[in-house]
C-alpha positions in Angstrom: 2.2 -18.6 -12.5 1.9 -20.4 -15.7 2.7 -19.7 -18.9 0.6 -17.5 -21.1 -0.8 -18.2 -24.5 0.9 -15.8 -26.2 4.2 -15.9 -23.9 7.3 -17.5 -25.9 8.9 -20.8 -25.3 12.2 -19.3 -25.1 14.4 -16.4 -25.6 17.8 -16.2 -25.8 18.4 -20.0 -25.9 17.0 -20.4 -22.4 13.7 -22.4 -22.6 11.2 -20.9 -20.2 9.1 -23.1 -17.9 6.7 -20.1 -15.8 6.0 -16.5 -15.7 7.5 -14.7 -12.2 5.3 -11.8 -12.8 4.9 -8.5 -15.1 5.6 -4.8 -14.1 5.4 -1.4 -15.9 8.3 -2.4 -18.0 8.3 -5.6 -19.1 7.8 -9.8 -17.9 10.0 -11.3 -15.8 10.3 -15.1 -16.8 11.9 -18.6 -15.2 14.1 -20.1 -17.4 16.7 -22.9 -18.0 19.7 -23.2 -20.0 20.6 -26.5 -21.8 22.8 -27.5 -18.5 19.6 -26.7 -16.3 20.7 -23.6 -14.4 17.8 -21.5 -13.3 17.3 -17.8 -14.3 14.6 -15.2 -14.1 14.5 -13.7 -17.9 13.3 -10.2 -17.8 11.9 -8.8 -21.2 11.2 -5.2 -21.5 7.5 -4.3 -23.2 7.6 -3.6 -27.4 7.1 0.1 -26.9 10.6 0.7 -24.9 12.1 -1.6 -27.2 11.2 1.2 -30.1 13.0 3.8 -28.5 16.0 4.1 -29.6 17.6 6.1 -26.6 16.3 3.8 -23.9 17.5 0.8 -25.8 21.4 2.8 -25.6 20.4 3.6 -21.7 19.7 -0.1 -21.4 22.8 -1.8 -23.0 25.4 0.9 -21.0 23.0 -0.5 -17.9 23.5 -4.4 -18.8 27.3 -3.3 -19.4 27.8 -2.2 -16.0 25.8 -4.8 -14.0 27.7 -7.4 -15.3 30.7 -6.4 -13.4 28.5 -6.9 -10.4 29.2 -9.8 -8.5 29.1 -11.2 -4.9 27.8 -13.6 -2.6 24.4 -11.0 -2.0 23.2 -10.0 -5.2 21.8 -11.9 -8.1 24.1 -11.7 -10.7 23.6 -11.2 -14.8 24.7 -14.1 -16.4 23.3 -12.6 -20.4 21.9 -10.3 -21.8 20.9 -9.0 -25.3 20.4 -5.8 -25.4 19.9 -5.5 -29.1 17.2 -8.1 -29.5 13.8 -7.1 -30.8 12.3 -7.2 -27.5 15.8 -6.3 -25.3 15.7 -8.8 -22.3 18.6 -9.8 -19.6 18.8 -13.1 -17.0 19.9 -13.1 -13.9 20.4 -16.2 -11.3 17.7 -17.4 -10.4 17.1 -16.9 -6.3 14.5 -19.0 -4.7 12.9 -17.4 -2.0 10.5 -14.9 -0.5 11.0 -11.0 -0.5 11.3 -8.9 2.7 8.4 -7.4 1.8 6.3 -10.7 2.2 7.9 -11.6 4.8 7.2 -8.9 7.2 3.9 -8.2 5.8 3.1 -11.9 6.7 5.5 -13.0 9.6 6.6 -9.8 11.3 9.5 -7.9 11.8 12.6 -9.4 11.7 14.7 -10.1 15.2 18.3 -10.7 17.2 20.4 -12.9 14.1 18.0 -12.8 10.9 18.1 -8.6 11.2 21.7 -8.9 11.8 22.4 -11.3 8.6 20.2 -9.0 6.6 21.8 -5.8 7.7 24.9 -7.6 6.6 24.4 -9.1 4.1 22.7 -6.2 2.5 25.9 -4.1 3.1 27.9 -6.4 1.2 25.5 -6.2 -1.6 25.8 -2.8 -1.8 29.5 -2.7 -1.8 30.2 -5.0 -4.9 27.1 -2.8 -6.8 28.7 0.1 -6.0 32.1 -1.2 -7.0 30.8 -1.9 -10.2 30.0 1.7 -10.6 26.4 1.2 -10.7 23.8 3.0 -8.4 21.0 0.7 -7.4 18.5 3.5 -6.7 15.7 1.3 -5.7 16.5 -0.6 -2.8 13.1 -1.7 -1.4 11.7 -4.8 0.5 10.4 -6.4 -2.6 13.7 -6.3 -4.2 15.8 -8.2 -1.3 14.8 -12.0 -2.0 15.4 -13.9 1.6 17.7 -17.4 0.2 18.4 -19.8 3.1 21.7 -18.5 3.2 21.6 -15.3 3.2 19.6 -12.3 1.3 20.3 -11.3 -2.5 19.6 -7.6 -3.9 17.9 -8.1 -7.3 17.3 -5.4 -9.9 20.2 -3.2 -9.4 21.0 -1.4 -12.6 17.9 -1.8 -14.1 16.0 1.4 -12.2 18.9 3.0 -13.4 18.4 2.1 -16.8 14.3 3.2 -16.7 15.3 6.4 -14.8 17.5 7.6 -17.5 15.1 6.7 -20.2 12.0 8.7 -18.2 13.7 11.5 -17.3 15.1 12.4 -20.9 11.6 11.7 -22.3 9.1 12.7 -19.7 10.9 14.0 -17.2 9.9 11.2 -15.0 11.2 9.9 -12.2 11.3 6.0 -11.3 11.5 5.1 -7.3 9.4 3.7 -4.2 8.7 6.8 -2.2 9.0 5.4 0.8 12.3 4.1 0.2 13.8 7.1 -1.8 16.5 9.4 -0.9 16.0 13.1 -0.8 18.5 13.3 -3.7 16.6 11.6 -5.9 13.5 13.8 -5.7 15.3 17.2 -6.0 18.0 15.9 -8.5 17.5 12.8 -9.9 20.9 12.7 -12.6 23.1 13.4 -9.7 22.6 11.0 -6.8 25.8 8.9 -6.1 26.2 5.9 -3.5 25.4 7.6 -0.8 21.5 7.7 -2.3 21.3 3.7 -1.3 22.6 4.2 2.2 19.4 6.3 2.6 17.1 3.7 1.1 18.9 1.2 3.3 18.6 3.3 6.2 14.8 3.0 5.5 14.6 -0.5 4.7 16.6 -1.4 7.6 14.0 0.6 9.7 11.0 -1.1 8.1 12.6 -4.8 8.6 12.9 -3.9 12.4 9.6 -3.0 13.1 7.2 -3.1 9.7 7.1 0.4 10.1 8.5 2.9 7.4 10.3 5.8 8.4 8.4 7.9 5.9 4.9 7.0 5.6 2.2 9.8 4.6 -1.0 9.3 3.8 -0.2 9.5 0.1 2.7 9.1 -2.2 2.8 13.6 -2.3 3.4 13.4 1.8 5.4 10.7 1.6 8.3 12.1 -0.9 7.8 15.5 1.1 8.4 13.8 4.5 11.4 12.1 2.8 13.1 15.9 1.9 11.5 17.9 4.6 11.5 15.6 7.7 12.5 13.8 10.5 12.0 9.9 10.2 9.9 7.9 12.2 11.9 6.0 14.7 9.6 5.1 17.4 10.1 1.1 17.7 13.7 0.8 16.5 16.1 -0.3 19.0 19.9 0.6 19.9 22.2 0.6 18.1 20.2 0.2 15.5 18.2 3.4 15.8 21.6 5.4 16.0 22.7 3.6 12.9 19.8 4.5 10.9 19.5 8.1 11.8 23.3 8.3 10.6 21.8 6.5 7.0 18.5 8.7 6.8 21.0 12.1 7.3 19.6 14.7 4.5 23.2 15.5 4.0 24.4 12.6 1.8 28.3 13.5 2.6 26.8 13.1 6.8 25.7 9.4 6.3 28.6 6.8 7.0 30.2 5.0 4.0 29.9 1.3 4.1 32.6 0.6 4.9 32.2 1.9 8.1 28.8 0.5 8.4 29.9 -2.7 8.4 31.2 -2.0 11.6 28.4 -0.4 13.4 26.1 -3.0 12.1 28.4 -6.2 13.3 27.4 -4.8 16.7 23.6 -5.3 16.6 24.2 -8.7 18.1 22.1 -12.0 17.8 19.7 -11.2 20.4 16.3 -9.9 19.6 16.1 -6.1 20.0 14.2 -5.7 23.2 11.8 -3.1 21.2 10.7 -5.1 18.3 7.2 -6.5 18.8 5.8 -9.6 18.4 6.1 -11.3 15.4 2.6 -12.1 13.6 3.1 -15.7 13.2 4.6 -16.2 16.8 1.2 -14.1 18.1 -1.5 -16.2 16.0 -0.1 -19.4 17.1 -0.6 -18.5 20.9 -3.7 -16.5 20.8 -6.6 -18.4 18.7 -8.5 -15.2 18.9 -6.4 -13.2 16.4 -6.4 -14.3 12.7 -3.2 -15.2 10.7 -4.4 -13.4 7.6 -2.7 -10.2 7.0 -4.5 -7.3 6.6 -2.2 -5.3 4.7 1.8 -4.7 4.8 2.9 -4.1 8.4 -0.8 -4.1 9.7 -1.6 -6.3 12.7 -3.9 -9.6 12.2 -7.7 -8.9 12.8 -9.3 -9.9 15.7 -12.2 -12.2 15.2 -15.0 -12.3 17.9 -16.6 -16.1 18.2 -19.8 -14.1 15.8 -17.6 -14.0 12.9 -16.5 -11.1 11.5 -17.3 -7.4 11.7 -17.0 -4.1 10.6 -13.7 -3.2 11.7 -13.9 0.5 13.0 -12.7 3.8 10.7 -8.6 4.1 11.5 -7.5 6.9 9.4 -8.8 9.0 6.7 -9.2 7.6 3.3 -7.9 10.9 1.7 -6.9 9.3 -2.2 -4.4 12.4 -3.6 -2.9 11.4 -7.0 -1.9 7.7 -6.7 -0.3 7.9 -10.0 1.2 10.8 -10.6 2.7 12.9 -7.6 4.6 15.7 -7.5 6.9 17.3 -5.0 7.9 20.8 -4.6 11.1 20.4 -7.3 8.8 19.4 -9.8 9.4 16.0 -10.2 7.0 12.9 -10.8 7.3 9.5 -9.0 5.3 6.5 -10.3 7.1 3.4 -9.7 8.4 1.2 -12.8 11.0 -1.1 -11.8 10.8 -4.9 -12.9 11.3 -7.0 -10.3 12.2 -11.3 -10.4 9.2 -12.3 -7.8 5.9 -10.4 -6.8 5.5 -7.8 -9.9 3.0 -5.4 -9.7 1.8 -6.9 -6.4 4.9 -6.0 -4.2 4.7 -5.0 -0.6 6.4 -1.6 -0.4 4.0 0.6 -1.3 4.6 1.3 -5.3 3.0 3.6 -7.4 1.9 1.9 -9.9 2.5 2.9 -13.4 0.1 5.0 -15.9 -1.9 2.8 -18.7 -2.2 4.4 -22.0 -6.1 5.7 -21.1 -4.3 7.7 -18.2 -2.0 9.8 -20.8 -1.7 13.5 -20.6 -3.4 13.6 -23.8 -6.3 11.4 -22.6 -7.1 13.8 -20.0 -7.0 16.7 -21.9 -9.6 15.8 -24.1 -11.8 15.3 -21.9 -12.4 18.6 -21.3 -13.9 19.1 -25.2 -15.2 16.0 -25.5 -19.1 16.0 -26.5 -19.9 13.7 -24.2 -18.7 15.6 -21.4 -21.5 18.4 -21.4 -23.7 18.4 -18.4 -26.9 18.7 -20.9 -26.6 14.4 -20.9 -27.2 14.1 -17.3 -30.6 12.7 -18.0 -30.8 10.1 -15.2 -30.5 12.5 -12.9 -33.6 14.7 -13.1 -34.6 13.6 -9.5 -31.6 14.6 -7.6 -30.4 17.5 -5.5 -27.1 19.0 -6.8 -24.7 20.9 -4.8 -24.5 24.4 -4.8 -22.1 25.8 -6.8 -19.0 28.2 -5.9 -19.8 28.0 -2.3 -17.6 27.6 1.0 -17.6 24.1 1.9 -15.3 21.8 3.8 -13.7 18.2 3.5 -14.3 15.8 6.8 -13.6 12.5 5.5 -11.3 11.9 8.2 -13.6 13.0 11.3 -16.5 15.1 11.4 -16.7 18.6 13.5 -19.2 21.7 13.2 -18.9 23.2 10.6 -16.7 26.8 10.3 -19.0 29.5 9.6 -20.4 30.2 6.5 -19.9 26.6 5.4 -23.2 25.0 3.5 -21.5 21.9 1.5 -19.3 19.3 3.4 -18.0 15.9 2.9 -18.0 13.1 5.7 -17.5 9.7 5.8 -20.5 7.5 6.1 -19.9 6.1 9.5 -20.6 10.2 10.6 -23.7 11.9 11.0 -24.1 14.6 8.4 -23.9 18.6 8.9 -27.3 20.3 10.3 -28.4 23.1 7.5 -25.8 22.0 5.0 -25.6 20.2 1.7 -24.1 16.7 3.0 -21.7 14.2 0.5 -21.4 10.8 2.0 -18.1 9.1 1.4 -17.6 5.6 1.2 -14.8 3.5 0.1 -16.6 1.9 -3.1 -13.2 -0.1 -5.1 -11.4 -0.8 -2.2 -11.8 -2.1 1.4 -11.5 -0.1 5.0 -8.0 -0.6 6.1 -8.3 -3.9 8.3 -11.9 -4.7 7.1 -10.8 -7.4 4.9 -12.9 -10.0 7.0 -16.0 -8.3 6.0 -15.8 -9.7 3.0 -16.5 -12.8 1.1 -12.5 -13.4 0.2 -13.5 -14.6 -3.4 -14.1 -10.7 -4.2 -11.1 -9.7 -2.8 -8.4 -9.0 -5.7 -5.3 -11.8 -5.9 -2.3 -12.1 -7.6 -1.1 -15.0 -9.2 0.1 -16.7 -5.7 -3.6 -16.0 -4.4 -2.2 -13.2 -2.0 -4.3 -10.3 -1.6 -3.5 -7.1 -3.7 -3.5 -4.1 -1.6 -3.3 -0.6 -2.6 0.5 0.1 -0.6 -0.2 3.5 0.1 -3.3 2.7 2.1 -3.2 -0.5 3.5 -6.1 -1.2 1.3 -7.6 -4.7 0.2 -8.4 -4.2 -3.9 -11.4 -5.4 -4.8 -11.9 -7.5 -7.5 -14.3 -6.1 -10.2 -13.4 -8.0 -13.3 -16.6 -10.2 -14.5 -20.3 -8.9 -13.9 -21.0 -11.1 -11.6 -18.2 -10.0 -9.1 -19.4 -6.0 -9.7 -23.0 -7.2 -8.9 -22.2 -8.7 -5.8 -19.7 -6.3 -4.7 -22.5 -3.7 -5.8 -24.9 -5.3 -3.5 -23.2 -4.5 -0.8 -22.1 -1.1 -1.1 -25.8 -0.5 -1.9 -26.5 -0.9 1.6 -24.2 1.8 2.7 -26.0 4.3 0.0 -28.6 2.9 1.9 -27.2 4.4 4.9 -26.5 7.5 3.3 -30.1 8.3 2.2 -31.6 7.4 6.0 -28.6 9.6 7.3 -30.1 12.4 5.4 -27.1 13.0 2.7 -28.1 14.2 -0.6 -25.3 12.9 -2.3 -22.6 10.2 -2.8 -18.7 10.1 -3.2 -17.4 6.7 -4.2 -13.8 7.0 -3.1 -11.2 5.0 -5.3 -12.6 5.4 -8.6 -9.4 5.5 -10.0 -8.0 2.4 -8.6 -7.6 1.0 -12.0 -5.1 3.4 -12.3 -2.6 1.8 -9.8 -3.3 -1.6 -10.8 -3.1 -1.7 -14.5 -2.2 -5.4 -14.4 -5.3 -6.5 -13.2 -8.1 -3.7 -13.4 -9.2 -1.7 -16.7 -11.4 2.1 -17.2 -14.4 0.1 -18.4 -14.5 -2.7 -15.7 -14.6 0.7 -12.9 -16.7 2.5 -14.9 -19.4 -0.4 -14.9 -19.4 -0.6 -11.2 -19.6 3.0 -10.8 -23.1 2.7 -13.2 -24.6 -0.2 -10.7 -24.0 2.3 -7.8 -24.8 5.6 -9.6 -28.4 3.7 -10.5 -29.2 2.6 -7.2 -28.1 6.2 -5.5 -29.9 7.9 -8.3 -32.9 5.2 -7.1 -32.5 6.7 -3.5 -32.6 10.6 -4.6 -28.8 10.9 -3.7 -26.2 12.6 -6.4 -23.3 11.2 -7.1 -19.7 12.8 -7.1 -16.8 11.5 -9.6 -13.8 11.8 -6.9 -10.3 12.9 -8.9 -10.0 10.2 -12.2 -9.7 12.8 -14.8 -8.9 10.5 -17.0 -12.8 9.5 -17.4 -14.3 12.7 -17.4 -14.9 11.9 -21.2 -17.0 9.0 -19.8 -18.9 11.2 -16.9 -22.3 11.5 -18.6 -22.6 8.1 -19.7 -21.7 6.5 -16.3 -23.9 9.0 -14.8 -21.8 11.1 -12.8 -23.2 14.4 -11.2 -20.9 16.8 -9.8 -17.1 15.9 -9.1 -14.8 16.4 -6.2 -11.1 17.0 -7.5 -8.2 16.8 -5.1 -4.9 18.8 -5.8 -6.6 19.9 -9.6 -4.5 23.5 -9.0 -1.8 21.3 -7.9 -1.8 19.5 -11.2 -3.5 21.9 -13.3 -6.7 20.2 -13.9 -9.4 22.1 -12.5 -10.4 23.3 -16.0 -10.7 20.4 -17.1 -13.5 19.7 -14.1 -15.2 22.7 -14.4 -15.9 21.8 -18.6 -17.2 18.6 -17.6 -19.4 19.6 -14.7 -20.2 22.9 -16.0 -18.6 24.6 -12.7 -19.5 21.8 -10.5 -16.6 20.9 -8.9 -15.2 20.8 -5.1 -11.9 21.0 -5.0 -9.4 19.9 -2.3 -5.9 21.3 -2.2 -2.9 19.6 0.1 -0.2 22.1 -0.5 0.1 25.9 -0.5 1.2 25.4 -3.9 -1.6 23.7 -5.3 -3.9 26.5 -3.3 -2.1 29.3 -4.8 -3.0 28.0 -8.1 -6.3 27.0 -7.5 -7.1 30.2 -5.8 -5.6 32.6 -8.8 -7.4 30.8 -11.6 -10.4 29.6 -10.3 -12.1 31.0 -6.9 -14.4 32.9 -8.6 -15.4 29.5 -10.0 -15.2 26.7 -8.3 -15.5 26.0 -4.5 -12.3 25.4 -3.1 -10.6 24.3 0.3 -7.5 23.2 1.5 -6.7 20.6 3.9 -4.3 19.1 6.2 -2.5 16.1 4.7 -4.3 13.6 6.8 -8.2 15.8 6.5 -7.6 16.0 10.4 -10.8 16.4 12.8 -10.4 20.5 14.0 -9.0 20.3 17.6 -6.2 17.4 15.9 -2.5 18.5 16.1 -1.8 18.4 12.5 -5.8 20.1 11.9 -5.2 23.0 8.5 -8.5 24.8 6.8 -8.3 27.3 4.7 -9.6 29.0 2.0 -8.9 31.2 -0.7 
């Protein structure tokens, strides 16, 4: 990625020749010193750099990582702490992350998993003898050098999770790859937190799979503390290894020492379990395509016709990308810088919150003029949902309906509901999981390497909605699934993802979604159909200019924003709780309000194992 116009030429007497990439905290940069070694320059953002108590967190950080060293890491060769924009450099490690490599390639088998395993042992052992904690040991930070693989970024999570916590009570990880130590108390993890993350990492190199893997960042971090991993795949010894890393107790799982050990037995051989790798399958079978459809998802079959429509695999339940909480209160959106990939990794981050997505943003939204349902001009022809009524969620598979139900939401691939009020779902900002081939690839989001960006959580292709043109076009063809809608006999709309600029704040911005969601608000208002604002409190401010009609709010009791619905809908608002928690809440302040339900994780069809409706 080249330089920008208003990047610097150097910093710190290294003259900088690209830019690696940009996270929630800062730019990461590659450099050269006068003798021509190679670094990646990472330079935190100007409004970290004003606080006074990060920029103590961050020099105590830099301090201890530069007693790290070792053949597996990426070492800090400088750092100035005190600067008026606080930066550090590290060796430079060419190379591609784990993360892109089993996203693209496939697991990893026999010798390359046993080098990693390792390798990444070793890594640990000098961070740790350094006194320093990684605490965000993820796929995207273990760069894959030709002789071995290097652990970047340790230190600096821990430097960003001091800061968050003392000022927002924040706190910076990857779900997926998190211990249960650092969700119910973040200050106190010790070494034992990384052999967890490894555990999980090691499990996910294996087999592309992750141990922990919920339909949303909330299920995830509650599957981390609550349950057993997901093993199925993961050959012996291996598999015996990592239940021994992923043991809730961290004084049960082994010290590295003794992992070593256990891991110089996996052999060179590849683990009779592991599947094919990608590349290996696409060069032997011309009918399946090499492009990825997502990280650990399987190539896309293509018939001799060309593409199709690939065929619903799971809900598309959203939750709060953003901002999710777990049962000990705490927040996880991810933060971390890292040298390659930033903000497009492939381990399923959270991506940070812009300024529009601030607490105080969304609280004034709920007094904002503009927010009164008396604007809703555009929408004299439609059918509104009745308010405070029972009503059920079926994005994730239809069923009849439980008695007494007269408003329910389905996807649009579903017929709707006999003698009910029916909301057609379809995935509006981002693509069907493994649909990618449906669409012209030029209106598919890309990073800076031209990879697809995909929303981690999901499996999700972003779309690309920066320029009119682009939002036409992409308009165009969600129009014919409203299309659908209103021959289906819906009466309404729910654009899912709405809020997808949320999670990818380095690309996508408020007023670029909200102009899409006005090209598809016009066409459904065309067809009779309503339109719901699904979750995106942030623009409820915006909900009468854009058009919106009526909103469906997931987990508002959860997070305490169902008032803030009901102002701006005037009582029109659906809500969908996850968590007994979040129902409780919803239930005591606003049943005799609001229509509420609560759902299963996964909005399971009714006769599905995991199936949970109730009510208030």
């Amino acid at each position: 990625m080249s330089l920008s116009p208003g990047d610097p030429d150097s910093i710190g007497g290294y003259t900088l020749v690209d830019r690696l990439g940009s996270g929630g905290m800062g730019v990461v940069y590659l450099g050269h010193s006068e003798s021509g070694r190679r670094v990646a320059v990472k330079v935190v953002h100007a409004q970290y750099a004003l606080d006074e108590e990060f920029r103590t967190r961050f020099r105590q950080e830099v301090a201890a990582v530069r007693r790290v060293s070792g053949a597996f890491t990426a070492p800090v060769v400088d750092a100035d702490p005190d600067a008026q924009q606080p930066w550090m450099a590290t060796l430079y490690v060419p190379g591609r992350t784990l993360s892109d490599i089993v996203a693209k390639d496939g697991p990893l088998r026999g010798r390359e998993l046993r080098v990693l395993a390792l390798g990444l042992v070793e890594a640990l052992r000098d961070i740790h003898r350094a006194g320093v904690v990684h605490r965000d040991l993820k796929p995207s930070n273990v760069l894959m050098a030709d002789d071995g693989p290097r652990v970047i970024d340790f230190g600096i999570s821990h430097a960003v999770d001091n800061e968050a916590l003392t000022v927002t009570g924040r706190l910076i990880g990857t779900p997926p790859f998190m211990s249960p130590e650092q969700f119910a108390a973040p200050r106190d993890v010790t070494a034992a937190s990384d052999v967890f993350s490894l555990g999980s990492l090691l499990v996910y190199a294996s087999t592309g799979n992750r141990p922990f893997d919920g339909s949303s960042p909330y299920l995830t971090g509650y599957q981390v503390m609550y349950e057993a991993p997901h093993l199925d795949g993961v050959a012996e010894p291996l598999r015996s290894i990592a239940e021994r890393c992923l043991d809730k107790d961290p004084g049960a799982r082994p010290e590295l020492a003794e992992l070593h050990g256990l891991l110089r037995e996996l052999g060179d051989s590849a683990a009779p379990e592991a599947p094919p790798r990608a590349a290996d399958a696409a060069e032997t079978d011309p009918g399946v395509s090499r492009t990825p459809s997502g990280p650990g998802e399987p190539a896309t079959a293509q018939g001799a016709g060309g593409t199709r429509r690939a065929a619903r695999t799971g809900n598309r339940r959203r939750g709060r990308g953003i901002a999710v909480g777990l049962a000990a209160g705490v927040v996880v959106t991810g933060l971390s810088i890292t040298a390659v990939h930033i903000g497009s990794d492939k381990d399923g981050d959270s991506k940070p919150p812009t300024a529009s997505t601030s607490a105080s943003t969304s609280a004034s939204a709920s007094t904002s003029p503009s927010a009164t349902p008396s604007a809703r001009a555009s929408a004299t022809a439609v059918t509104l949902p009745p308010k405070h009524v029972p009503w059920d969620y079926q994005i994730g598979g239809a069923y009849p309906l439980p008695t007494g139900v007269t408003v329910v939401s389905r996807s649009y691939e579903d017929a709707p509901a006999q003698g009910a009020y029916n909301i057609c779902n379809i995935n509006a900002f981002q693509v069907e999981k493994g649909a990618e081939g449906d669409w012209n690839p030029d209106l598919l989001l890309h990073d800076a390497d031209g990879d697809v960006v995909y929303d981690q959580d999901w499996g999700e292709a972003v779309l690309d909605i920066r320029t009119d043109a682009k939002r036409k076009r992409i308009a165009a063809e969600l129009d014919t699934w409203i299309d659908e809608c209103e021959v289906s006999g819906y009466k309404a709309v729910e654009p899912d993802n709405y809020d997808s600029f949320t999670r990818f704040p380095e690309y996508l911005t408020a007023d670029q979604a909200k102009a899409l969601m006005k090209l598809l608000v016009a066409h459904a208002h065309g067809k009779g159909l309503a339109v719901a604002q699904k979750n995106t409190a942030e623009l409820l401010r915006d909900r009468a200019s854009v058009g919106l009609d009526f909103a469906i709010a997931e987990e508002c009791g959860q997070w305490d924003e169902c008032g803030e619905f009901a102002d701006a809908f005037d009582n029109n608002v659906l809500v969908v709780e996850y968590t007994a928690q979040g129902m409780t809440k919803a239930c005591s302040s606003w049943s005799g309000q609001l229509s509420i339900v609560r759902r299963d994780a996964e909005v399971e069809p009714k006769g599905a194992s995991d199936y949970l409706r109730d009510t208030c």
